[in-house]
KEROKE-586805 format. One record per residue: residue in one letter; chain; residue number from 1; x negated, y, z negated of N, C-alpha, C, O in turn. Coordinates in pm, 1 decimal. Layout:
# KEROKE-586805
a A NUM X Y Z X Y Z X Y Z X Y Z
...
//
This chain:
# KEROKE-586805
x A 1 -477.9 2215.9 -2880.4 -459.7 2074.6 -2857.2 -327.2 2031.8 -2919.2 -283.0 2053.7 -3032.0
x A 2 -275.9 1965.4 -2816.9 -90.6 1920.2 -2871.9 -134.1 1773.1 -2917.9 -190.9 1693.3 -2843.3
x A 3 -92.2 1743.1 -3079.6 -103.0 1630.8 -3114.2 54.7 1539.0 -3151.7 150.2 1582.2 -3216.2
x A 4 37.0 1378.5 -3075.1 157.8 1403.0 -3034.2 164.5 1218.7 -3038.2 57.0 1167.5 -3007.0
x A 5 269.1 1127.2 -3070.1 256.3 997.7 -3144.7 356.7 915.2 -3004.1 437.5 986.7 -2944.8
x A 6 343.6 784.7 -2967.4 409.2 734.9 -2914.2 496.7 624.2 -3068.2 439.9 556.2 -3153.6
x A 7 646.1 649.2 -3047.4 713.4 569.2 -3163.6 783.5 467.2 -3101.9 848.1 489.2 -2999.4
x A 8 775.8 324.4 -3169.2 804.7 212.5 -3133.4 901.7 200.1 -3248.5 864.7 247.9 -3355.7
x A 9 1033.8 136.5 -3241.1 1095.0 107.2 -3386.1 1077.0 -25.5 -3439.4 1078.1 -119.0 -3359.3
x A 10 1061.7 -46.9 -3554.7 994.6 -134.3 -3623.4 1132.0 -241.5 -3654.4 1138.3 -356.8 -3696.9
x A 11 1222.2 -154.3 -3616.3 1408.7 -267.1 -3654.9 1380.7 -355.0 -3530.0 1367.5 -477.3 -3524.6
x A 12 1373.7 -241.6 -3408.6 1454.0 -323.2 -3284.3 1341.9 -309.4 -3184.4 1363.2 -351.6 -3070.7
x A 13 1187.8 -238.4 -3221.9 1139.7 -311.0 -3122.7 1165.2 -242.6 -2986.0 1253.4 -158.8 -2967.3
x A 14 1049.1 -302.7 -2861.8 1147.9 -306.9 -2727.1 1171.7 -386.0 -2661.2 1222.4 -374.7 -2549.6
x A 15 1144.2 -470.9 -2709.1 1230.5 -633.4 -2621.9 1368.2 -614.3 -2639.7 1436.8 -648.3 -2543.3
x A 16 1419.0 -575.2 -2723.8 1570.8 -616.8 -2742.1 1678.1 -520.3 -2662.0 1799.8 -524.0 -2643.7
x A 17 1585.7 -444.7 -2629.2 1622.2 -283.0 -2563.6 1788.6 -218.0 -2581.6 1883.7 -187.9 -2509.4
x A 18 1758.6 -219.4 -2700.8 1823.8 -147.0 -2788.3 1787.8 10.1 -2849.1 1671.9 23.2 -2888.6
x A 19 1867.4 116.2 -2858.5 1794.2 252.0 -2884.9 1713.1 249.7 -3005.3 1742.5 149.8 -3071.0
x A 20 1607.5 331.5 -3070.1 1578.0 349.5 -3179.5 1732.3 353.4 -3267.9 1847.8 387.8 -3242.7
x A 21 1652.4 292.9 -3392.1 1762.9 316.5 -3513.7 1776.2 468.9 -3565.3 1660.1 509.7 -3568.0
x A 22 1846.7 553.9 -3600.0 1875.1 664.8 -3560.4 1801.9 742.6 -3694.0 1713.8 828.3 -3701.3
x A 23 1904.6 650.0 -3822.9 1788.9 733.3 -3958.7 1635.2 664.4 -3973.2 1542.8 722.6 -4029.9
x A 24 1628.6 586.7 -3937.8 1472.0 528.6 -3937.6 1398.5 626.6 -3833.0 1305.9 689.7 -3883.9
x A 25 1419.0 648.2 -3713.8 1348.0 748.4 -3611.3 1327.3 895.0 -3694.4 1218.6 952.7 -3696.7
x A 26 1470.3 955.0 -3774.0 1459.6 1035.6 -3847.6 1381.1 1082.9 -3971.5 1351.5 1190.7 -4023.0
x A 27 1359.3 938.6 -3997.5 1252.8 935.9 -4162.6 1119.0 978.2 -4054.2 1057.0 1084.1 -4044.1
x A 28 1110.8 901.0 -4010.4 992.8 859.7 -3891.8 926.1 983.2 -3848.5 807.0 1005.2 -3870.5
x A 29 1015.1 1074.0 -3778.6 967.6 1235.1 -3694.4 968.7 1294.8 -3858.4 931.3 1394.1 -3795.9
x A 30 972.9 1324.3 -3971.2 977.3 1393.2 -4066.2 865.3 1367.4 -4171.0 812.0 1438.0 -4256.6
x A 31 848.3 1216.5 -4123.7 665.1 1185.1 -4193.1 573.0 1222.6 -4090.8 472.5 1277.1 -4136.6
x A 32 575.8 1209.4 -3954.4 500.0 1255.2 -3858.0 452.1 1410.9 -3850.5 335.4 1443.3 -3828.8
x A 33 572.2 1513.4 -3874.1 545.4 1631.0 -3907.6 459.8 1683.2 -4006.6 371.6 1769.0 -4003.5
x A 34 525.7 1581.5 -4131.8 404.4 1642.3 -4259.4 313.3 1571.8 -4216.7 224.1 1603.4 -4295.5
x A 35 252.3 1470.6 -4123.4 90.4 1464.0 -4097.7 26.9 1513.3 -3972.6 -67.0 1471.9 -3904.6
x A 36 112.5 1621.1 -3963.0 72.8 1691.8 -3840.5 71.2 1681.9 -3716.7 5.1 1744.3 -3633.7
x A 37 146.7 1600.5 -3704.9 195.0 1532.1 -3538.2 317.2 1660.9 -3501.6 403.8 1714.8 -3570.5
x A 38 264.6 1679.7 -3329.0 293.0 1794.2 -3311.3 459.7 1780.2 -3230.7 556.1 1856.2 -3220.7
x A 39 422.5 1615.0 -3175.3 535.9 1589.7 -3095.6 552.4 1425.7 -3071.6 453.5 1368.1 -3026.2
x A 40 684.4 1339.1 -3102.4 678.3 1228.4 -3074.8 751.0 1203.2 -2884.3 843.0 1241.0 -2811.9
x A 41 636.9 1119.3 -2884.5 693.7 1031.2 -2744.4 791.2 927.0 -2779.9 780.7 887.3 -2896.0
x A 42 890.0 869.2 -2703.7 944.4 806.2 -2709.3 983.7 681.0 -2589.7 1085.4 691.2 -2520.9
x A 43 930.3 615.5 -2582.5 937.7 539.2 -2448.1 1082.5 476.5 -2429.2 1134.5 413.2 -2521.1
x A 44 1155.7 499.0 -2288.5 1267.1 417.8 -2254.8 1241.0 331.0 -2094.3 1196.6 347.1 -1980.6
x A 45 1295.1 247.3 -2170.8 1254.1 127.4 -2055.0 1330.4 111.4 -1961.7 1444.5 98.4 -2005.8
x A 46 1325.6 103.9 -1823.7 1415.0 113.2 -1697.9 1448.2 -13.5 -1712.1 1511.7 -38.3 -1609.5
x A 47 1443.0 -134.1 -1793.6 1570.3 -258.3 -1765.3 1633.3 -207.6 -1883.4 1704.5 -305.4 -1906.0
x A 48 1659.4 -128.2 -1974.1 1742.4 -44.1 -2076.8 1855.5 19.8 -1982.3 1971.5 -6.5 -2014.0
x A 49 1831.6 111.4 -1855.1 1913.2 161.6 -1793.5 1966.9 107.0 -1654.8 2024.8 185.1 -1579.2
x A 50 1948.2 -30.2 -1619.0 2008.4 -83.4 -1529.6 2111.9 -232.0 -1579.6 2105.9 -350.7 -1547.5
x A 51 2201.0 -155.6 -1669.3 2272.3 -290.1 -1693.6 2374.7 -218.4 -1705.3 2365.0 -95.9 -1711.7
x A 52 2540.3 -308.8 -1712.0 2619.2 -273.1 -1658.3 2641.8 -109.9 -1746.6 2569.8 -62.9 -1834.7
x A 53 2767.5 -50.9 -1684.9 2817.7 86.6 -1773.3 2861.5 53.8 -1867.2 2831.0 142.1 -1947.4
x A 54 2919.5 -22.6 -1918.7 2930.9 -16.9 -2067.3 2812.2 -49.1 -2123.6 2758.0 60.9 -2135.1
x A 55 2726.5 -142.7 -2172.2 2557.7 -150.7 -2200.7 2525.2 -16.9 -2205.6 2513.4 48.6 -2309.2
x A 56 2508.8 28.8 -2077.7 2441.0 204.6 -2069.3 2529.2 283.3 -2166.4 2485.7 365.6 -2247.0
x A 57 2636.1 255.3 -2153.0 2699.0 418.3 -2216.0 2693.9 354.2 -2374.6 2665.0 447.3 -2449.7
x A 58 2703.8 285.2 -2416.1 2662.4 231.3 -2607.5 2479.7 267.7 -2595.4 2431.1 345.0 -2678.0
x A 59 2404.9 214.0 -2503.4 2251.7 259.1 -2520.3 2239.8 420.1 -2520.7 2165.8 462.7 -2609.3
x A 60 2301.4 520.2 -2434.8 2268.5 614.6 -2406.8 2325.5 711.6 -2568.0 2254.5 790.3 -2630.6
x A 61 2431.0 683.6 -2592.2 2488.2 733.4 -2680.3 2441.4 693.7 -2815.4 2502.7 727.6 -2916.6
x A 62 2336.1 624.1 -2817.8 2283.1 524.8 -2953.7 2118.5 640.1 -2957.9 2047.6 663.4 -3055.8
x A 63 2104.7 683.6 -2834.5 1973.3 720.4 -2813.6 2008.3 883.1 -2859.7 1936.3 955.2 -2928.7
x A 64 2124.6 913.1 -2807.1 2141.5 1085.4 -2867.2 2166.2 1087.5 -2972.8 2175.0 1196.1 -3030.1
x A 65 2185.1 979.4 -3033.7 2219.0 977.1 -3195.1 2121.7 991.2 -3263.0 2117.1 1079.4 -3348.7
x A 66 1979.5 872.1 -3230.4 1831.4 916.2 -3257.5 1792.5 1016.1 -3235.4 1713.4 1073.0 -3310.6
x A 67 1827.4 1056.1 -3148.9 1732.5 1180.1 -3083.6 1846.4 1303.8 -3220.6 1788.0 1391.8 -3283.8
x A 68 1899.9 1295.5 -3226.5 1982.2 1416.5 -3299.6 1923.5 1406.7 -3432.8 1891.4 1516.0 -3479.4
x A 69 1897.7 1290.5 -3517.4 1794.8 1272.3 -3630.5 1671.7 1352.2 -3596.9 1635.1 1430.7 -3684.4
x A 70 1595.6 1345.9 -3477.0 1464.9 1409.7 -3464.9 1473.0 1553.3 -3444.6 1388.4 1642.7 -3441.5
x A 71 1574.8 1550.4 -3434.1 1611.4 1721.7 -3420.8 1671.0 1817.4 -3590.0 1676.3 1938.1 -3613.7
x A 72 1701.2 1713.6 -3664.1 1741.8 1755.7 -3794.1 1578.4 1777.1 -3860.2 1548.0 1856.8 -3949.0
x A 73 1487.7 1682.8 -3789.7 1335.5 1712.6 -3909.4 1303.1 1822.9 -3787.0 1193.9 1857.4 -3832.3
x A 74 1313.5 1881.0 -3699.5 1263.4 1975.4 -3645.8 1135.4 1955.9 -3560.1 1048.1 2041.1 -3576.7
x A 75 1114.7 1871.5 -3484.5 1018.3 1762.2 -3417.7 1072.8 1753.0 -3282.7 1180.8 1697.1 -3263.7
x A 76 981.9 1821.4 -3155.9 1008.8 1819.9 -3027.7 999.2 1674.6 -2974.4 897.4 1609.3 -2997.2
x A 77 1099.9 1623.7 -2906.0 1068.9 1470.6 -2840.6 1043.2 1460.4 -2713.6 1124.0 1510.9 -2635.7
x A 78 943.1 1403.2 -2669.5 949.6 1368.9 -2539.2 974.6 1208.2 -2460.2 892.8 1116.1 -2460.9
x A 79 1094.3 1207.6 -2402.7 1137.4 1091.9 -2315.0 1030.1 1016.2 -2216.3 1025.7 1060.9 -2101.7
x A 80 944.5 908.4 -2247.7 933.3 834.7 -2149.7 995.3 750.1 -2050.6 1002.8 627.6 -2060.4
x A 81 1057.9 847.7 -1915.4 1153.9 734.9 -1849.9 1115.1 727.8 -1691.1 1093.0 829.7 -1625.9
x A 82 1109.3 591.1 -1634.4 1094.8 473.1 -1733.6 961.7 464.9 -1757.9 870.4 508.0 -1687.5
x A 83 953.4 388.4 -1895.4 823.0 364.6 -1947.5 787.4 253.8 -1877.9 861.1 155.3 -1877.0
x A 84 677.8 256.8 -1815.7 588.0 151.7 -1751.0 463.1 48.1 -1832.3 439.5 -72.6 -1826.8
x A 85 406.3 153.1 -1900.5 275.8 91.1 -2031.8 315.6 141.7 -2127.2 335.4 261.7 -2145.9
x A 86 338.6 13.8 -2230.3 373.4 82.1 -2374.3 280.3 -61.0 -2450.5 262.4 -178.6 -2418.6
x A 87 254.3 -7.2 -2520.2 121.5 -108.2 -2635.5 9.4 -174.6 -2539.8 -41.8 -280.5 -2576.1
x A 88 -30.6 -112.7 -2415.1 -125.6 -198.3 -2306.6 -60.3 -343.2 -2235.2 -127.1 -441.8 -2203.9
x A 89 77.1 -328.3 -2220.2 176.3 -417.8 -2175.1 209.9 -336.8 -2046.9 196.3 -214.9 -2036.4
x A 90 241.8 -396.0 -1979.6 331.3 -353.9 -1838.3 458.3 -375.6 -1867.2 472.8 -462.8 -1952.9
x A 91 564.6 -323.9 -1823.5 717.9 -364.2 -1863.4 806.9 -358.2 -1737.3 783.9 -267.3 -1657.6
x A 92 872.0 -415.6 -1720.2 933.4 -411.9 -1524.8 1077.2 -491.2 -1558.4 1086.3 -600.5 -1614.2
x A 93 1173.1 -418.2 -1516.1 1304.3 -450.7 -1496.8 1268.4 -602.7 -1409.7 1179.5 -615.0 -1325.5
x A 94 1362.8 -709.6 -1455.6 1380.9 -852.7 -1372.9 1412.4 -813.0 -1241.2 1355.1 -891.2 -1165.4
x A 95 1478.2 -726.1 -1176.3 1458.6 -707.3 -1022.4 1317.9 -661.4 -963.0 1316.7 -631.8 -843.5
x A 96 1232.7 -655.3 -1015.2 1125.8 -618.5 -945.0 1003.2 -695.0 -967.6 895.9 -643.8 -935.6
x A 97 1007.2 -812.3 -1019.5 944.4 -941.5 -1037.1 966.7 -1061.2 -976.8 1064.6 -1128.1 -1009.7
x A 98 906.1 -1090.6 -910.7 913.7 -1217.5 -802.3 980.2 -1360.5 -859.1 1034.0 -1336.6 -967.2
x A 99 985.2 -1412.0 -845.4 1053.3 -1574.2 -890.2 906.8 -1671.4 -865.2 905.6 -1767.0 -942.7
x A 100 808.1 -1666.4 -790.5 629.5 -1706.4 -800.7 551.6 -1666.2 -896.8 522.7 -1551.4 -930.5
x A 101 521.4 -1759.6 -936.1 404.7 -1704.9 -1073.8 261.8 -1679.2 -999.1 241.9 -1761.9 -910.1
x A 102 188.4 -1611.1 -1010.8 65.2 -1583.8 -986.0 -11.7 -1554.9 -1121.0 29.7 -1465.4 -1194.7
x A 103 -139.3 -1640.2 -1159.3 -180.3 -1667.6 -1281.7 -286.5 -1560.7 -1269.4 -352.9 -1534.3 -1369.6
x A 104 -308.2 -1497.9 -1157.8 -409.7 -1399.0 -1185.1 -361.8 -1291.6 -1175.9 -433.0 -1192.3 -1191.1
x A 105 -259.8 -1283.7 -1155.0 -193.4 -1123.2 -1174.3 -144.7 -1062.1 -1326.7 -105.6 -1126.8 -1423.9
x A 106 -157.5 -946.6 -1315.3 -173.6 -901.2 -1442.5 -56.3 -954.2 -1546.1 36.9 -1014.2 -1492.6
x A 107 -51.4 -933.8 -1722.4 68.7 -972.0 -1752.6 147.8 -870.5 -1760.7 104.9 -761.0 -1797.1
x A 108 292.4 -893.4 -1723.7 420.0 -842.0 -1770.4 515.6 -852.3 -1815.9 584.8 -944.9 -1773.7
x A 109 568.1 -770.5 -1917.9 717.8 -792.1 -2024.0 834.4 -787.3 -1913.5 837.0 -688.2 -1840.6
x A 110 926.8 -883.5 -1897.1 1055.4 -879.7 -1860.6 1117.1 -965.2 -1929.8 1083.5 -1080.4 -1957.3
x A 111 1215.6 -903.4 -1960.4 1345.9 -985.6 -2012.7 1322.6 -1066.4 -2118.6 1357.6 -1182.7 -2138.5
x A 112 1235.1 -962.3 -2209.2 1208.9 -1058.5 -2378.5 1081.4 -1164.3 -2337.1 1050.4 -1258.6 -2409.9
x A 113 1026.3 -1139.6 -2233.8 879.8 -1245.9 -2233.2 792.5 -1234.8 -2179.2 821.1 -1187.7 -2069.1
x A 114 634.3 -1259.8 -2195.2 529.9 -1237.5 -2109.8 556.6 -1282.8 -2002.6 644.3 -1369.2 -2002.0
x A 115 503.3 -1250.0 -1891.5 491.8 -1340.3 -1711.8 459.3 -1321.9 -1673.6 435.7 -1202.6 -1692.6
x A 116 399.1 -1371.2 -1566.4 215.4 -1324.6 -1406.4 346.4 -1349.6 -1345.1 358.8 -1346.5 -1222.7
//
């Protein structure tokens, strides 16, 4: 049995969709190991990767920086992309959300806020 943690960062969160903080992810995969976590998930959010190229290339390069911390504690990562459910939330890039609210449709995170 692969035991194995989904990590949220506690700086930035994923509303702000910003990469993990790089030595915090690092402390992070190195306490996970000594409690026996076999592998962290890491969720990335598809409105993280649809904004312009500069945005992307500071996010992408912020994320190999984390990811290079998780590789110094010796801790396999796995990429959620894109993450769809993260904390029992739905998460959806603003292009794929209607401009109509429907109050019975499920909720979803876009753009820093709940919305039907």
């Amino acid at each position: 049995m692969l035991i194995s943690s989904t990590y949220i960062c506690p700086v930035r969160g994923l509303a702000s969709l910003e990469p993990p903080e790089p030595t915090r992810l690092g402390a992070a995969a190195k306490a996970a190991k000594g409690l026996g976590i076999q592998r962290l998930m890491l969720p990335v959010l598809e409105e993280a990767l649809v904004v312009p190229d500069r945005a992307l290339v500071r996010y992408l390069d912020g994320l190999i920086r984390a990811l290079d911390h998780v590789d110094e504690a010796g801790l396999p990562v796995r990429l959620i992309a894109p993450a769809q459910q993260v904390l029992g939330l739905y998460w959806m890039p603003s292009y794929l959300v209607g401009a109509q609210q429907d109050h019975e449709a499920d909720p979803v995170f876009v753009a820093g806020r709940l919305r039907r």
